[in-house]
C-alpha positions in Angstrom: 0.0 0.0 0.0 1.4 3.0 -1.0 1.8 5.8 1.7 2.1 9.7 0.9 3.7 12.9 3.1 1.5 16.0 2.6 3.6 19.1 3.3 1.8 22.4 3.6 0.4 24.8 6.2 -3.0 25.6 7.3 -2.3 29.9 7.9 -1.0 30.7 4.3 3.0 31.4 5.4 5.6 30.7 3.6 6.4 28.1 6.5 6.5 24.3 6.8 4.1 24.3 9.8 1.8 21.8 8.8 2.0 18.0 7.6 0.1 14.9 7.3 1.2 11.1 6.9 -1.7 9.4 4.6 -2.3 6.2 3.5 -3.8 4.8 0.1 -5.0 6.3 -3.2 -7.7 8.3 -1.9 -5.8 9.8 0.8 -6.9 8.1 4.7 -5.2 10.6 7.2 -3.2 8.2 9.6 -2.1 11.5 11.9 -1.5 15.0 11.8 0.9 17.3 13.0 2.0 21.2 13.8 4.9 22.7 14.9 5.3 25.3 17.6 7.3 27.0 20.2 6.8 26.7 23.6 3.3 27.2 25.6 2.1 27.0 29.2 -1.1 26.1 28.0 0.7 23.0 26.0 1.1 19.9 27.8 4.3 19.0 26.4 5.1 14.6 26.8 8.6 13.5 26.0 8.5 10.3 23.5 11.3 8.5 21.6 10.1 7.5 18.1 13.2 5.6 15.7 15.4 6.1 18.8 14.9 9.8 18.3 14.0 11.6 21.3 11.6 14.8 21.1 9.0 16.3 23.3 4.9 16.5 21.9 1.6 16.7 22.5 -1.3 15.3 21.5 -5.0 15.6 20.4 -7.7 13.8 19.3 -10.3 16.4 18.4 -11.1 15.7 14.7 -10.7 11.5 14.5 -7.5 11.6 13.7 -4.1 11.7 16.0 -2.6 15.2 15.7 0.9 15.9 17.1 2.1 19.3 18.1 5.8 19.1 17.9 8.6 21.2 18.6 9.7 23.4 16.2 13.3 22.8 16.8 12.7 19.6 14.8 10.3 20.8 11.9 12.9 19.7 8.9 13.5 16.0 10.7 10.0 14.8 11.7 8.6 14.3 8.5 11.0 11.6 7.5 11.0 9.9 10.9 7.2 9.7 11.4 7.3 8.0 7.7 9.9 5.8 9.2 8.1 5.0 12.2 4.7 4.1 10.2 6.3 2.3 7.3 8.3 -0.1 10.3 5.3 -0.2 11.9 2.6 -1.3 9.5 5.3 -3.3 7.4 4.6 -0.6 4.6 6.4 0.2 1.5 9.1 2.9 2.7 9.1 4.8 -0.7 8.5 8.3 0.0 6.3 10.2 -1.9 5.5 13.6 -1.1 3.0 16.1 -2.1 4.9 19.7 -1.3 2.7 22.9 -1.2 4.5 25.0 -3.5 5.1 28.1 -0.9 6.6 25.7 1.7 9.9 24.7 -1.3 12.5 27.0 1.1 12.2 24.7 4.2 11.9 21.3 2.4 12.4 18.9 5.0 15.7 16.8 5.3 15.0 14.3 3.2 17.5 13.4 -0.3 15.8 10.8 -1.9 12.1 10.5 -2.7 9.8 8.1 -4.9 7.6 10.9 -6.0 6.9 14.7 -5.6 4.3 16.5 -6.4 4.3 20.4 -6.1 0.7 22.1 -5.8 -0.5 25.3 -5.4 -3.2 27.5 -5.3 -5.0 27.9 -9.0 -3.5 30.1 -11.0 -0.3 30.4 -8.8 2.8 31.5 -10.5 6.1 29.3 -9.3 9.0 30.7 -8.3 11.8 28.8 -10.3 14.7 30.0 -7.9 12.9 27.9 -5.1 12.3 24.8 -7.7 15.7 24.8 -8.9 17.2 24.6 -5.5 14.8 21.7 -4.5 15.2 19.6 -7.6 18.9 20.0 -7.4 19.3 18.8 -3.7 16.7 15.4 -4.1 16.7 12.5 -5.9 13.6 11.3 -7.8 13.4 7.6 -8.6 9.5 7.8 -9.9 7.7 10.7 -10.7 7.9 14.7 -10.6 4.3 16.5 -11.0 4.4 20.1 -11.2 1.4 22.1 -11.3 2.0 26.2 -10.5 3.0 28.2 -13.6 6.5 29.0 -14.4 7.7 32.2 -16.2 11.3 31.3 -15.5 13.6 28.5 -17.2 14.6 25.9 -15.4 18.1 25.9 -14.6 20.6 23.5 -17.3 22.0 21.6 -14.0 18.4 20.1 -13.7 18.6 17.3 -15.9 14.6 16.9 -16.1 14.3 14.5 -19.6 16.2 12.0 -17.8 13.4 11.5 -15.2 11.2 8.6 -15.0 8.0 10.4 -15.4 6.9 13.8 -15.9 3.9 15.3 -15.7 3.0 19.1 -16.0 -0.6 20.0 -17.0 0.3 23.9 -16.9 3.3 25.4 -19.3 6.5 26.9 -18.5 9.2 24.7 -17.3 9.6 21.8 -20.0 10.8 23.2 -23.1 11.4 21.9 -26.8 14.8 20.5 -26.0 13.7 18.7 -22.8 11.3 16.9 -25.3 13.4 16.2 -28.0 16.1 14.9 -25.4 13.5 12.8 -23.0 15.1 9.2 -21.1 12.1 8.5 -19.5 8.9 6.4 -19.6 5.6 8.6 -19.6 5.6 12.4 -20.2 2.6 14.4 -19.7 2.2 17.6 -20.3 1.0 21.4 -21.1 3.3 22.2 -24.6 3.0 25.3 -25.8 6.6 25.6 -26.6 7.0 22.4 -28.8 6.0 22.6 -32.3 4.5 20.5 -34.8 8.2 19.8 -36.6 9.7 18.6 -32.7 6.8 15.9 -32.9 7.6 14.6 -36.1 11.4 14.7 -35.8 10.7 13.0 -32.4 8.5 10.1 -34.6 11.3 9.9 -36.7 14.0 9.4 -34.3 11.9 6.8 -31.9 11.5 5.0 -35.2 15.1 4.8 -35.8 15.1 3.2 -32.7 18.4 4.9 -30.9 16.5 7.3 -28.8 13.5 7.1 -26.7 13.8 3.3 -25.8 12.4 3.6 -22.4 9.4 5.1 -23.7 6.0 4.0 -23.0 3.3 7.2 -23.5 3.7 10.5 -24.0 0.1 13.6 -24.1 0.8 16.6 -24.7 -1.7 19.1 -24.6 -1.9 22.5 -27.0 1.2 22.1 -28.8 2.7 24.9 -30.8 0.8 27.9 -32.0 -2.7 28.5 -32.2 -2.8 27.9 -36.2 -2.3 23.9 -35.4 -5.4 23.8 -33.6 -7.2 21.9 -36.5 -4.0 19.7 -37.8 -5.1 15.8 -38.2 -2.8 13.0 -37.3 -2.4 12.2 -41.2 -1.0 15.8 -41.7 1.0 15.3 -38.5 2.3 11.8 -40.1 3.2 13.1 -43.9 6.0 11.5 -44.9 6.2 9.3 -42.4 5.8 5.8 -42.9 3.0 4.5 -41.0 -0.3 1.7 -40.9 -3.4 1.6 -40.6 -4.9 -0.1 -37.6 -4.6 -3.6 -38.1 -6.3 -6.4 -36.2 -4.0 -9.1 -37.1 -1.2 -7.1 -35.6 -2.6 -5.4 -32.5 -5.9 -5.3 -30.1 -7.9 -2.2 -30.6 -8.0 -1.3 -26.8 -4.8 -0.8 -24.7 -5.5 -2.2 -21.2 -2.7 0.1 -19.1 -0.3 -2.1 -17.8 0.5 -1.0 -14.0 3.3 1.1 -14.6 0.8 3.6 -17.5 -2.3 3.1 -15.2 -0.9 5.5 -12.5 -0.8 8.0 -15.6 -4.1 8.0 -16.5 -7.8 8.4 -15.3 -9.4 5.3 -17.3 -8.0 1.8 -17.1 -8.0 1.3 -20.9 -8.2 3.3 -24.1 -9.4 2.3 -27.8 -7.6 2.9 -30.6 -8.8 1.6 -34.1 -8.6 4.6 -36.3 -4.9 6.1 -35.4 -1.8 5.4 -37.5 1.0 2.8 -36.5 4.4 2.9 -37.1 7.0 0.0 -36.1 10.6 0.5 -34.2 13.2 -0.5 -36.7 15.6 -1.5 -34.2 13.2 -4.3 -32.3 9.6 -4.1 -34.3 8.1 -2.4 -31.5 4.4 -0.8 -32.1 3.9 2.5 -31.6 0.3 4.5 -32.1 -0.4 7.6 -33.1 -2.7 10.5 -32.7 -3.3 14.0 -33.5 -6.4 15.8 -32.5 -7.6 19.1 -31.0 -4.1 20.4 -30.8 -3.6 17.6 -28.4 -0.6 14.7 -29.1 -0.8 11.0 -28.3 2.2 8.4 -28.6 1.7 5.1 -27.1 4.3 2.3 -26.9 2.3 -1.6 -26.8 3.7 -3.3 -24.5 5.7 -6.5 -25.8 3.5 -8.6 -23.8 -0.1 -7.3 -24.5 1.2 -8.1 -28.2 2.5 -10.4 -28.1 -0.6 -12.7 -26.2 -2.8 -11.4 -28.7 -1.3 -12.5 -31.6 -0.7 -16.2 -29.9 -4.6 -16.0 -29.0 -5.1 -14.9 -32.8 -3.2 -18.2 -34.0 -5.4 -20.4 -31.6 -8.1 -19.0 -32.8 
């Protein structure tokens, strides 16, 4: 079961003074916790949690433990309440972490983290400076979500197109030549900055088969300028070699495998009027689609093809 650190603050300062250490999908709080300084009307109890030894207090006004803790120890206690649950429970001990975007100066001590996701407020503007001196300082072996607007580059020593997943549904951050230079599996995104020639010289070259190997989906959403609002994935795919759909060769509905299903809001998606083209390296399929300014390039997994076309020949 996958288990999540919510980073944020309930009085809208730029201050870490706020968490919460959740548990499944939808989010079950498991406890709560505040910092602050020291009160006469706080009770303060001295515990030892991971052998690390801290005075709190507790409450139990809303269903759900809260602490109050010290704020002496605001950057530690996030990773060693994770600790403590994960040990606890026997839970996974990835750490993913879901970081209000005003709170990116006093990111806890923690170097290495399954996933992040910064939020903000709608229509929040990012500050880059803050970004860049997060993302330089962690490690991210999963996935980086980024939703607040960014007018700023990023900085070149943030070697984004080499992580795992990327997802962005606002602009700003990933450029043309993070695209065009992408290591990872699934990129999702807002990409007003890439135009319709990047897409096809990135068809090209995953054809070719020496970049883009990892690859498994990419959606990218208003693409270039305004005037290829209307362009049709045959105009996207001229001269290009590419297939019709073909039910001897592949199933018209993907059925996500794990790894895509955390990418999407369906389970499955039909394709049986989009263009194929084939990896000349391997014979990998690949599927196409243009439509509504909005790009779609999914990789079939070897396996998903390769059971259909047994169960084709038994049939």
């Amino acid at each position: 079961m996958e288990t999540f650190l919510k980073l944020g603050n309930d009085d809208e300062t730029d201050s870490l003074a706020y968490g919460v250490f959740y548990v499944g999908e939808w989010g079950t709080d498991a406890i709560k916790w505040k910092f602050g300084e020291d009160s006469e009307d706080v009770k303060w109890e001295k515990v030892i949690i991971n052998g690390n030894s801290f005075e709190c207090s507790f409450e139990f006004d809303d269903g759900v433990p809260k602490m109050w803790i010290k704020d002496s120890i605001r950057m530690d206690f996030p990773f060693i309440i994770h600790s403590h649950f994960c040990n606890l429970f026997r839970l996974s001990t990835d750490i993913r972490v879901s970081a209000e975007l005003n709170t990116l100066e006093e990111f806890p001590n923690i170097r290495n983290v399954h996933s992040l996701y910064i939020v903000s407020a709608l229509g929040a503007t990012g500050c880059m400076t803050k970004l860049n001196t997060l993302l330089s300082s962690i490690e991210i072996s999963d996935l980086l979500q980024i939703h607040p607007y960014f007018t700023e580059p990023l900085s070149e020593d943030i070697q984004i197109w080499k992580m795992k997943n990327v997802i962005s549904p606002v602009a700003g951050f990933f450029t043309r030549e993070h695209f065009l230079r992408f290591e990872g599996q699934n990129l999702h995104l807002f990409g007003r900055d890439i135009t319709l020639e990047d897409l096809r010289t990135f068809i090209r070259e995953w054809i070719e088969g020496e970049k883009f190997v990892q690859l498994e989906s990419i959606f990218i959403l208003a693409f270039g300028e305004d005037e290829n609002h209307n362009i049709t994935t045959a105009q996207l795919m001229e001269g290009i070699e590419s297939k019709r759909f073909d039910a001897e060769r592949r199933p018209a509905v993907l059925e996500f495998t794990d790894s895509m299903r955390r990418h999407f809001e369906e389970d499955s998606m039909e394709f049986d009027d989009e263009l194929d083209i084939e990896r000349k390296t391997d014979g990998r399929l690949a599927t196409v689609e243009c439509i509504d300014s909005t790009f779609v390039f999914i990789v079939w997994p070897e396996e998903i093809i390769r059971n259909y076309r047994q169960n084709i020949d038994v049939n």
